[in-house]
Structure formats: C-alpha cells, structure tokens
KEKE-3310 file (N, C-alpha, C; in steps of 0.2 Angstrom, whole numbers, plus 5000, padded with zeros to 4 digits):
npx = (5004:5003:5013:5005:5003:5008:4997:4987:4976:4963:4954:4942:4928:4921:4911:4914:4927:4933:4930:4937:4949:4952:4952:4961:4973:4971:4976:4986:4992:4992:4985:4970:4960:4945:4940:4927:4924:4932:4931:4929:4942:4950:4947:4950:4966:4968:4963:4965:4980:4986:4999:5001:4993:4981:4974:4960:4957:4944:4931:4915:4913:4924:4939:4951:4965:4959:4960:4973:4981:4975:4979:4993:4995:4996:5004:5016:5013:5014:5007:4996:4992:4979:4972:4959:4963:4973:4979:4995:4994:4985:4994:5006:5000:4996:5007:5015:5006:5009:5009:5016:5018:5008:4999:4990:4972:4968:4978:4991:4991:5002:5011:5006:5005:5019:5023:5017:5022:5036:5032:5028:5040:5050:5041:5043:5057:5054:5049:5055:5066:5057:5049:5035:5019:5007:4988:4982:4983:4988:4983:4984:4966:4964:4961:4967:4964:4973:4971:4957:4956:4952:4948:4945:4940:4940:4932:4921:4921:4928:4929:4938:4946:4953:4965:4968:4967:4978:4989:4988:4989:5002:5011:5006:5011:5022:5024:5028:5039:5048:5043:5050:5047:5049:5047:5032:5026:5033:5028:5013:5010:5016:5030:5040:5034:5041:5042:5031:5027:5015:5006:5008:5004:4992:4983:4987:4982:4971:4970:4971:4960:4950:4954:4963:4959:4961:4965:4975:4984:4993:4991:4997:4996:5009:5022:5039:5046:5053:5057:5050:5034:5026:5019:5012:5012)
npy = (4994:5012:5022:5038:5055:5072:5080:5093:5106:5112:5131:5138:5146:5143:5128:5125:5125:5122:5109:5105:5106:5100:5086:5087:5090:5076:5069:5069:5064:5069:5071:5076:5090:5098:5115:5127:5139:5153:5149:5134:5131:5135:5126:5114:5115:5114:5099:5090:5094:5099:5098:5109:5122:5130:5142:5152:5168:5177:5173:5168:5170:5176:5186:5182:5187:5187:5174:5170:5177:5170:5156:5159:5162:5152:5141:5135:5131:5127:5144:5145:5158:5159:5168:5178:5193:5206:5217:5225:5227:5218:5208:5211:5214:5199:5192:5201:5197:5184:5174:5161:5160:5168:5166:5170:5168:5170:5151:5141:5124:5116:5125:5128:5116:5115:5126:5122:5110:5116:5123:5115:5108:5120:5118:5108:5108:5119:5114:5104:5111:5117:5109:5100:5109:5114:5121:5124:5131:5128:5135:5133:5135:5141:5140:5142:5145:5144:5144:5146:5158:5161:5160:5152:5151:5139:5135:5142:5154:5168:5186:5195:5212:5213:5220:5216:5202:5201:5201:5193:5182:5181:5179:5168:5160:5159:5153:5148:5158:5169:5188:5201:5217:5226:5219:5214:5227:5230:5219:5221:5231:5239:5244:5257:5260:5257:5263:5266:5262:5262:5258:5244:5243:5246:5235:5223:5223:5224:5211:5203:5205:5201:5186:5181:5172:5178:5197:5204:5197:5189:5173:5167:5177:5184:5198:5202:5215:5229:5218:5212:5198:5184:5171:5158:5141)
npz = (5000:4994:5003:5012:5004:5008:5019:5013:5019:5010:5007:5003:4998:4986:4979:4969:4962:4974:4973:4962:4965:4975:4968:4957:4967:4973:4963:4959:4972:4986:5000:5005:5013:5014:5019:5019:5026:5037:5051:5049:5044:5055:5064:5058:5055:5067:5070:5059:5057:5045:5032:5024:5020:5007:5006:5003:5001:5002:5012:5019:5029:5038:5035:5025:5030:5044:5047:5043:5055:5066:5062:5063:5077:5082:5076:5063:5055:5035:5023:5010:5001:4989:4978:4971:4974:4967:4970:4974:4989:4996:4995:5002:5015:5017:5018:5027:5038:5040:5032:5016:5005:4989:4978:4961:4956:4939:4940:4935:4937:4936:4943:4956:4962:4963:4972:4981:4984:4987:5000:5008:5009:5017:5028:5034:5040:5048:5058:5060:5068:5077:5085:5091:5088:5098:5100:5111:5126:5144:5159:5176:5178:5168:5151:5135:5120:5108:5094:5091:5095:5110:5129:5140:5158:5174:5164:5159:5145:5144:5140:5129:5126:5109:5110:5125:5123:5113:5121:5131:5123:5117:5129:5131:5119:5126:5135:5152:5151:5152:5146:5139:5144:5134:5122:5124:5122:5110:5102:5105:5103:5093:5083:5092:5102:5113:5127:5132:5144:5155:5148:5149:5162:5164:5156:5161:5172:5170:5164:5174:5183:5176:5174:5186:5203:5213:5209:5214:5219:5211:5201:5189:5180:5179:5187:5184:5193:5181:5175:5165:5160:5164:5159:5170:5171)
capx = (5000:5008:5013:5001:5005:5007:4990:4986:4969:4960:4950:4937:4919:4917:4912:4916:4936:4937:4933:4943:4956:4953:4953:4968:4979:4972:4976:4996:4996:4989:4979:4966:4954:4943:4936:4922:4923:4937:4931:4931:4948:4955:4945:4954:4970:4971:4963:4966:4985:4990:5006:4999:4986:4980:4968:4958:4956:4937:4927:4909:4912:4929:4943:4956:4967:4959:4961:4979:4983:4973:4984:4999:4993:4999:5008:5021:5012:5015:5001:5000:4987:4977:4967:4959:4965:4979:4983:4999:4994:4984:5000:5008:4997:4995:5014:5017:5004:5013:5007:5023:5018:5004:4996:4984:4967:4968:4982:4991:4991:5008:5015:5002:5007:5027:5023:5014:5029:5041:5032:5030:5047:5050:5037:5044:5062:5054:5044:5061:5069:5053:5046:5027:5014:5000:4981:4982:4988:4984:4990:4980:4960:4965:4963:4971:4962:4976:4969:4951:4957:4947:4950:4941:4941:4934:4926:4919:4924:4930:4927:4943:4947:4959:4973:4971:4971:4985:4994:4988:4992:5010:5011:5004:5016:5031:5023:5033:5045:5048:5041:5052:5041:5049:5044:5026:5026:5033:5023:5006:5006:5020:5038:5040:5029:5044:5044:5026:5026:5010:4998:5007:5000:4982:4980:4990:4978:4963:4969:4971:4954:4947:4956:4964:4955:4964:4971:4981:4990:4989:4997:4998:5000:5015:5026:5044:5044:5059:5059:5041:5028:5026:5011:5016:5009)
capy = (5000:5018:5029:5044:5061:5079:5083:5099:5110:5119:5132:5140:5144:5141:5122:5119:5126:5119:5101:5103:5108:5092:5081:5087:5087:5070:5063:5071:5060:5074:5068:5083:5091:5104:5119:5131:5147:5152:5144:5128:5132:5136:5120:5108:5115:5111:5095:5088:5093:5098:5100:5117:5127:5133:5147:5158:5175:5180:5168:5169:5173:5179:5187:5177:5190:5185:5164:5170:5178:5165:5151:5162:5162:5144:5137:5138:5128:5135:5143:5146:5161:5158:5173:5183:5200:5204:5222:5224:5228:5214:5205:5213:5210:5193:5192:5202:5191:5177:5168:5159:5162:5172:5163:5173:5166:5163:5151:5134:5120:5116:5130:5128:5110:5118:5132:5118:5106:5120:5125:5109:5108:5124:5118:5100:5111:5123:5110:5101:5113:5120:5105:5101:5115:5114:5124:5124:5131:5127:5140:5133:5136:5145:5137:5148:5140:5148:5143:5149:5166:5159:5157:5149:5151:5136:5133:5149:5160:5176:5188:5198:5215:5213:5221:5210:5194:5200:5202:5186:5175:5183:5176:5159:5157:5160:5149:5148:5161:5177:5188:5206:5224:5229:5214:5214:5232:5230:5215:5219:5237:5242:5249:5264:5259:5254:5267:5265:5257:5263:5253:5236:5243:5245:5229:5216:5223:5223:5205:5199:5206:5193:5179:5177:5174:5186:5198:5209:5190:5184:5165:5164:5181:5185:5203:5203:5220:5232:5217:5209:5195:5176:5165:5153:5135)
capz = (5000:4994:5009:5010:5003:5011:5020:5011:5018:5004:5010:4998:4999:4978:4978:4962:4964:4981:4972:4956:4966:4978:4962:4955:4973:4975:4958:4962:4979:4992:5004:5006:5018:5012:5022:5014:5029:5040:5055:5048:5043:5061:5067:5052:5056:5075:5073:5055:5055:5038:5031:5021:5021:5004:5007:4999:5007:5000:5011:5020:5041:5042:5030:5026:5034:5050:5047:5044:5058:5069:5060:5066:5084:5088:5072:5060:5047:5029:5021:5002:5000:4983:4979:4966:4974:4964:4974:4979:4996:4999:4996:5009:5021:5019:5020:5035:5043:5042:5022:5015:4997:4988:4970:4961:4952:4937:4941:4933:4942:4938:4946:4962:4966:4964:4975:4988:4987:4991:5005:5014:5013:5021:5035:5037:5043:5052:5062:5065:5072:5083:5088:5088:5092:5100:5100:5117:5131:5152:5165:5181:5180:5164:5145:5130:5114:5102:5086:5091:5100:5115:5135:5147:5166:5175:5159:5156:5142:5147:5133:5130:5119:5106:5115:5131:5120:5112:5127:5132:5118:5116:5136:5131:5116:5128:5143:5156:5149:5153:5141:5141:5145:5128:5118:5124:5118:5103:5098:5104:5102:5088:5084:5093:5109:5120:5133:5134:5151:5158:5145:5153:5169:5164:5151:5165:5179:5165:5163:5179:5184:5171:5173:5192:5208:5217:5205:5220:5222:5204:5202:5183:5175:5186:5185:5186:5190:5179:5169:5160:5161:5163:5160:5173:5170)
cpx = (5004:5007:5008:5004:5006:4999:4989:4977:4968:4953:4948:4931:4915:4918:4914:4924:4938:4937:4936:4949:4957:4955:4960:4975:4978:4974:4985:4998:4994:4982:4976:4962:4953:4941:4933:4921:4930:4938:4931:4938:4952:4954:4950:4961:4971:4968:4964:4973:4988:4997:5006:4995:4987:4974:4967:4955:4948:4931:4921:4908:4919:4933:4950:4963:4968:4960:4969:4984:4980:4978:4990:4998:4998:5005:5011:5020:5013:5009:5004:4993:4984:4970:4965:4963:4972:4983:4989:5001:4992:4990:5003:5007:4997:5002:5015:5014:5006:5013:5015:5023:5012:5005:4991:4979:4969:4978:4985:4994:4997:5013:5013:5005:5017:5027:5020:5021:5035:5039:5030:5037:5051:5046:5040:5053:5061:5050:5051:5066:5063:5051:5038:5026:5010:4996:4982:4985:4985:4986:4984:4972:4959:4967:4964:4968:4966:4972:4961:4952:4952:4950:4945:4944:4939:4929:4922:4923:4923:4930:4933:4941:4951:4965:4973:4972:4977:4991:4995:4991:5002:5012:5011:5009:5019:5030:5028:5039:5046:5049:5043:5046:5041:5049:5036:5023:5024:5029:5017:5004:5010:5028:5035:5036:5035:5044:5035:5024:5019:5002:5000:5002:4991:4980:4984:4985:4971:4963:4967:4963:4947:4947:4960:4959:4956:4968:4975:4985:4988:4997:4998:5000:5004:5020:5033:5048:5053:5059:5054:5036:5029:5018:5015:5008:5005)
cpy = (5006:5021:5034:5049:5066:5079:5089:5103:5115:5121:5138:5139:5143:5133:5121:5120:5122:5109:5099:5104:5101:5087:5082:5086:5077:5065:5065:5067:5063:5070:5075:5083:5097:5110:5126:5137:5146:5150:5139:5129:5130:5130:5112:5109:5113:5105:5092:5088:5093:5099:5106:5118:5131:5137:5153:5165:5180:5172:5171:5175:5177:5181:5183:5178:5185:5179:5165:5171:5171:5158:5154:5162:5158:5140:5139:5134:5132:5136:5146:5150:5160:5163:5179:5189:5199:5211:5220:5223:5225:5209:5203:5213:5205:5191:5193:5197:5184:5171:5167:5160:5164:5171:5166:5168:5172:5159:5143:5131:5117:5119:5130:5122:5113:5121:5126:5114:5109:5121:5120:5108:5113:5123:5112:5105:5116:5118:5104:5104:5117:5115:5105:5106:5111:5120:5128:5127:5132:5129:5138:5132:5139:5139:5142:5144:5144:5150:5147:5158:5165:5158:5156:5150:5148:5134:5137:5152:5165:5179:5193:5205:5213:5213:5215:5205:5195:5198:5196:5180:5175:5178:5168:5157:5155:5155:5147:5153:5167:5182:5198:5214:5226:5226:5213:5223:5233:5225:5216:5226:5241:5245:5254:5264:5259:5257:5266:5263:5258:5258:5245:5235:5242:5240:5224:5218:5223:5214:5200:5200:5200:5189:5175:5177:5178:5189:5202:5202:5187:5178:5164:5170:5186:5192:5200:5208:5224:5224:5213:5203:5188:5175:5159:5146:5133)
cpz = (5000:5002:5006:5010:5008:5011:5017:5014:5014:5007:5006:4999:4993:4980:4973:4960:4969:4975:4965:4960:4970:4974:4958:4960:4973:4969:4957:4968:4985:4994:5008:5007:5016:5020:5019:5019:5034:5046:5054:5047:5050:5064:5064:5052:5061:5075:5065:5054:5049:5035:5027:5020:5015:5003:5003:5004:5007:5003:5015:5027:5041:5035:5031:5031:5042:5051:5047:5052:5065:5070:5064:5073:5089:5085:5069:5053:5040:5025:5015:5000:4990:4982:4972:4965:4972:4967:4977:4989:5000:5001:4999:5015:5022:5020:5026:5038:5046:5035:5023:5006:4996:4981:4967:4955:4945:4938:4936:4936:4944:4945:4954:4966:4967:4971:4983:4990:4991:4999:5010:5016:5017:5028:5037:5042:5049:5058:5066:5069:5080:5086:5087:5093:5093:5103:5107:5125:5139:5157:5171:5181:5170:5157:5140:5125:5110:5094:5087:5093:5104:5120:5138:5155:5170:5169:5160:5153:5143:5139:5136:5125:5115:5108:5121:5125:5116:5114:5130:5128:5114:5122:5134:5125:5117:5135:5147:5156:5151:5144:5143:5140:5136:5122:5120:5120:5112:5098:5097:5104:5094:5091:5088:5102:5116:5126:5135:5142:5154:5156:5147:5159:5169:5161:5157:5170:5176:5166:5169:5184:5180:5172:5180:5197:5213:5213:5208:5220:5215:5206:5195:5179:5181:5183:5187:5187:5189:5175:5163:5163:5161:5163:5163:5173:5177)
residu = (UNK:UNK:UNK:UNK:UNK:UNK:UNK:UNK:UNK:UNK:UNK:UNK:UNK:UNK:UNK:UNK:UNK:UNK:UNK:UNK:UNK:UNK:UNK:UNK:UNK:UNK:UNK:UNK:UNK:UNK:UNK:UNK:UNK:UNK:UNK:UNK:UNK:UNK:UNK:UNK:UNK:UNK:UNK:UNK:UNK:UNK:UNK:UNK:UNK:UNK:UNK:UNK:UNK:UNK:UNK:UNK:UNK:UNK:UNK:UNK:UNK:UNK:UNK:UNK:UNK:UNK:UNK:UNK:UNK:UNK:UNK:UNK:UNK:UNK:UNK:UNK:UNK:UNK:UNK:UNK:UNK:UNK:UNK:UNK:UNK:UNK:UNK:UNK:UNK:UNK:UNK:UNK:UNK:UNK:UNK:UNK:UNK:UNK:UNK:UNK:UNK:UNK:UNK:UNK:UNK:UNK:UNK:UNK:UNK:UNK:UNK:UNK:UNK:UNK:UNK:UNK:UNK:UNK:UNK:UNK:UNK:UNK:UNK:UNK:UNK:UNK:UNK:UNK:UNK:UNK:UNK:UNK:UNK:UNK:UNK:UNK:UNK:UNK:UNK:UNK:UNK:UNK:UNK:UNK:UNK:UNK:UNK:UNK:UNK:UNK:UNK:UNK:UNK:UNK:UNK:UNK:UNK:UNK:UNK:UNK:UNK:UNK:UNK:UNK:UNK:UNK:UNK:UNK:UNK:UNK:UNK:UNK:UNK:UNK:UNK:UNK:UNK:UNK:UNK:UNK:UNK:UNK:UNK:UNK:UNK:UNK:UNK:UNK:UNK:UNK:UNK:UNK:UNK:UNK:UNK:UNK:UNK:UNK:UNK:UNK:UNK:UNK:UNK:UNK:UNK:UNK:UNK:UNK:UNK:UNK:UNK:UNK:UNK:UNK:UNK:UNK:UNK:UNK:UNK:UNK:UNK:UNK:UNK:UNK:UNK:UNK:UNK:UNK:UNK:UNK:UNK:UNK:UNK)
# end
C-alpha cells in the first residue's frame, strides 16, 4: 500500500474550485481536507493537522486575513494564499501576517502543486527545528484556545478585547518564559511603543481582573517587576 502524501487543507467557499482543486491534489498523491469558511479552517487545522494550508482570502464569516493571523497564533504551518485580489497591498498584508507564498486566480496548476511542494518543505524544517505545536495552552484554571482566539476560566469564556488577547496570547506562546516589557510592547502594540510602560500597567491589571482569583495575588500572570511578564503554567 503507497505511503500517503502531504496533508494539504483547501480552504474556499466556491464548491466547484474547492473540488477541482481536491481532484487534481488527490490525483498528484495529496491527501486533502477541504474547508468552505474560516472557522472551519482554524478547526481543520488544529485537529486535521496539515502540512499546508492553501487558502483563499474571499470567504463567507471571516477574511482570510483573520484565518491567517489566527493560523499564526499557535503554528508555524506554511500557508499558500490563493486569491483573486491581485493588489499589491493585499500582498503585503497577507505576507506580513505570516502567508509563506501568495498565487493569484487565474492560476496553473503546475505552478500551484510547485509552490505547495516548496512550502511543505519549508514547513517540514521549520517544524524540525521548533518542535510540535500545540492549539492549546493550560495555566492553572485557565485554557488559552490559540487557534480559536478563546480562553476559558473554569470553563467559562472570558470575553477579551483585542489588545488584552494580544497580550495574552503573546504570554501563552512563551509559557513559562519570561516575556520582556519591551517585547510585549513592541509586539502587541507596535515599533516605537517601547517606553510605553504605563499601558502594561492597565492591560496586565485589566487581565488579571478577568482571569485570576485574586488579581492583588495573581498565580499565573506574574510581573517581574523592571523586567516583564510570565504566563506561569
């Protein structure tokens, strides 16, 4: 019996793209999981495992955009953005976000299976040197669903703003780690933020207000103070 291919998820809400694309990966040897919005997407990555994510950025609930950064949350799998918009600037968004390549519709399939092959191989090295991810992350009473941008506390979701969960999921990336003033910063607020210090003070006592049981004595989002932030397991 052949070994099976590279997983590949194709994520497209035209069904008749998604299944010519399905049919032609699986008659090259890809073993392929579809997804038709980008919540199926974030769901078929953390529990299908692909080895790349070919998505399209015009889908029903969510913009591809947000499936990208989403995907960037917890893993490092390669994604191969496939997309009408032929704007430069979407481009470059889906780049910065974290895409690995960027195919525009119309496109030849040659080129597409190339472009997938390359970028497994890119994600099979990068996954050797990081180790496996995981979705998930557990600090005490406290669940981090990466892939979903969700926490629970006790089993209830706490509903965040964007900056807190930023803040948050910077923390949970680095579990256990001390995570510097001037990289919380710069990650969750931009260049140019580093002196900032004061928005640590309001977004760490915002967070611990939500998510510890005593946030004057917090046990999980811990200061080091003069030098940053732990999510302590």
């Amino acid at each position: 019996m052949a070994e099976p291919g590279p997983r590949v998820l194709v994520v497209d809400d035209e069904p008749a793209l998604a299944r010519a694309l399905a049919i032609n990966l699986r008659s090259h040897g890809w073993d392929v999981v579809t997804a038709a919005d980008g919540r199926a997407a974030l769901d078929a990555v953390a529990h299908a495992h692909p080895d790349v994510v070919l998505l399209d950025l015009g889908l029903p609930d969510l913009d591809g955009t947000e499936v990208i950064a989403g995907i960037r949350g917890w893993t490092s799998v390669p994604i191969v953005v496939l997309s009408a918009r032929q704007h430069g600037e979407d481009k470059v968004e889906a780049l910065d976000l974290g895409a690995d390549d960027y195919v525009t519709k119309p496109f030849a399939m040659d080129e597409l299976l190339a472009r997938l092959r390359s970028a497994v191989r890119r994600g099979q090295t990068t996954a050797a040197s990081d180790g496996a991810a995981t979705s998930t992350v557990v600090a005490g009473p406290l669940v981090i669903d990466l892939a979903r941008k969700q926490v629970a506390r006790d089993g209830t979701e706490v509903q965040l703003t964007p900056t807190e969960w930023a803040f948050l999921e910077l923390l949970a990336r680095n579990v256990g780690r001390l995570v510097t003033r001037e990289q919380v910063l710069r990650e969750v607020w931009g260049p140019g933020y580093e002196r900032e210090g004061h928005y640590l003070r309001v977004y760490a006592a915002q967070l611990r207000r939500k998510l510890e049981a005593d946030p004057a004595a917090p046990r999980h989002l811990v200061t080091s103070p003069g030098l940053g932030y732990t999510l302590v397991p």
